[in-house]
C-alpha positions in Angstrom: -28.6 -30.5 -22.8 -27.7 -28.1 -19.9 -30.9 -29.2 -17.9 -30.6 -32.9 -18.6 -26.8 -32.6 -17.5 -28.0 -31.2 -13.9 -30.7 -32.7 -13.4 -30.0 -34.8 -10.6 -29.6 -31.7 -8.4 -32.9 -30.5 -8.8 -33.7 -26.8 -9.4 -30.3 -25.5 -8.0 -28.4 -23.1 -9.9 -24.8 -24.4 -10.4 -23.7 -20.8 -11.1 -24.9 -19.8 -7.4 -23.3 -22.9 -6.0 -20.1 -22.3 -7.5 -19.9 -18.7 -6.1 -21.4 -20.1 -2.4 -17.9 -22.4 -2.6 -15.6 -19.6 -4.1 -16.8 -17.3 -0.9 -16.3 -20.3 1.8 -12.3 -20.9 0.1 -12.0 -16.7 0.1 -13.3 -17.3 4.1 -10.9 -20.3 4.6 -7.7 -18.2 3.3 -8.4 -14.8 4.7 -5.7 -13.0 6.2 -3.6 -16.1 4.9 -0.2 -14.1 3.6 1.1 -15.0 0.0 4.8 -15.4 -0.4 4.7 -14.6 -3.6 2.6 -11.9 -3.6 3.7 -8.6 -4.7 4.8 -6.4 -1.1 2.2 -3.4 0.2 3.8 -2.5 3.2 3.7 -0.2 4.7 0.5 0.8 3.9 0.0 4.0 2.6 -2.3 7.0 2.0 -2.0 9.6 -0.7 -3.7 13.0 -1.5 -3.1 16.1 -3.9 -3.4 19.9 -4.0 -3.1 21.5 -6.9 0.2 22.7 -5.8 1.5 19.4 -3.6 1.2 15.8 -2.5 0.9 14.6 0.9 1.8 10.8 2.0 1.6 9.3 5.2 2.8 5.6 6.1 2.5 3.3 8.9 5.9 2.5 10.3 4.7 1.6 14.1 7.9 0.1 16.2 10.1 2.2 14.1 12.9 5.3 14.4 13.2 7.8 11.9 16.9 6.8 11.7 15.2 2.7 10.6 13.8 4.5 7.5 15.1 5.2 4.2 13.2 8.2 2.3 14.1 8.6 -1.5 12.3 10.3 -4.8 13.7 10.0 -8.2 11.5 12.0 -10.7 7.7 10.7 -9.8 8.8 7.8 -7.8 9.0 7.8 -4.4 10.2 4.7 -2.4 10.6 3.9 1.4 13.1 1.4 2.4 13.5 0.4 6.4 13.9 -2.8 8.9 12.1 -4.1 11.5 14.0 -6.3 13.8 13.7 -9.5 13.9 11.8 -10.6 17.5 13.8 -12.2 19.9 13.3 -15.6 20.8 14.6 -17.8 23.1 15.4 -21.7 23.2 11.6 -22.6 24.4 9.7 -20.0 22.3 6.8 -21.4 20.8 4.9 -18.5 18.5 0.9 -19.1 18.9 0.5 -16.1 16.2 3.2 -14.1 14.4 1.5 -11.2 12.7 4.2 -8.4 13.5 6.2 -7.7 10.4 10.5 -9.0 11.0 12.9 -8.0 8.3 13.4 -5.6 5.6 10.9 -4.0 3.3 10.7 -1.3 0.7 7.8 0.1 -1.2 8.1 2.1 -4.3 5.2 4.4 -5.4 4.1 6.8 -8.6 3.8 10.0 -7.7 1.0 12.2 -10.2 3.5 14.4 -10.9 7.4 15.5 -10.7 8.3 17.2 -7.3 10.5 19.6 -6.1 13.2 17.7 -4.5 14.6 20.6 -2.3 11.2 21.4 -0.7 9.7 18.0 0.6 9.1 18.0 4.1 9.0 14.6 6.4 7.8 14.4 9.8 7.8 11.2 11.7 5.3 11.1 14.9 3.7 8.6 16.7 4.6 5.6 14.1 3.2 7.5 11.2 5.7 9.0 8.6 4.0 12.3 6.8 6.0 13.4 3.6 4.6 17.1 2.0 6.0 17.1 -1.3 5.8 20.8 -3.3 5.4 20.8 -7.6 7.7 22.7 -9.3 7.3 26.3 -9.8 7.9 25.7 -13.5 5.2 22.6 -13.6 2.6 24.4 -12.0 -0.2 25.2 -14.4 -0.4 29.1 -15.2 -3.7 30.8 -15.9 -3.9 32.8 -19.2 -5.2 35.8 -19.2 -7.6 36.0 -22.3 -8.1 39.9 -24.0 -11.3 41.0 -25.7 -11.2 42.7 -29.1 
């Protein structure tokens, strides 16, 4: 019945033509932005020791006094604004790309942290938070005795 059905078409696979379509709409809507798309700004980058965590974020166009750096338990959130661009009577945007407004970001850390020995640096755009475990969550090696 499948054959008889596609027939017409000759010997093309509908399965391929269906994902030759699905790539030319992924084509047509890329870098298209979602409203209602969850928020993942500002991007961010994450990696552990097996004592810390380090984070950076991109925060370009920004003061460390614009940024909001908290951490409750394993979650960590950054909160700033950008100002809006200022436009006058004639302004006409070709492309509007920069990001305008207020966003905040909210992320799971592995594990809990000690909240009296983080350390954030701000340089260059790039926000680099060193978070340290807690002595008392560190793993401790067991010394095993022999018989």
């Amino acid at each position: 019945m499948f054959e008889t059905a596609f027939a017409p078409f000759g010997a093309a696979d509908p399965v391929a033509e269906m994902r030759r379509m699905q790539g030319a709409m992924n084509r047509l809507f890329d870098g298209v932005s979602v409203p209602d798309r969850p928020a993942t700004y500002p991007p961010v980058n994450f990696w552990t020791g097996s004592d810390s965590v380090v984070m950076t974020a991109e925060l370009p166009g920004l003061a460390e006094d614009d940024i909001e750096l908290t951490v409750k338990n394993t979650m960590l959130s950054i909160r700033g604004t950008y100002p809006e661009a200022k436009e006058g009577e004639n302004t006409v945007w070709h492309r509007r790309e920069r990001p305008a407004g207020s966003f905040s970001r909210s992320v799971e850390l592995p594990f809990r942290i000690d909240p009296d020995r983080i350390e954030a640096r701000f340089t260059n755009g790039v926000l680099t938070v060193e978070m340290q475990r807690p002595e008392e969550d560190k793993p401790k090696r067991i010394a095993i005795k022999t018989s």
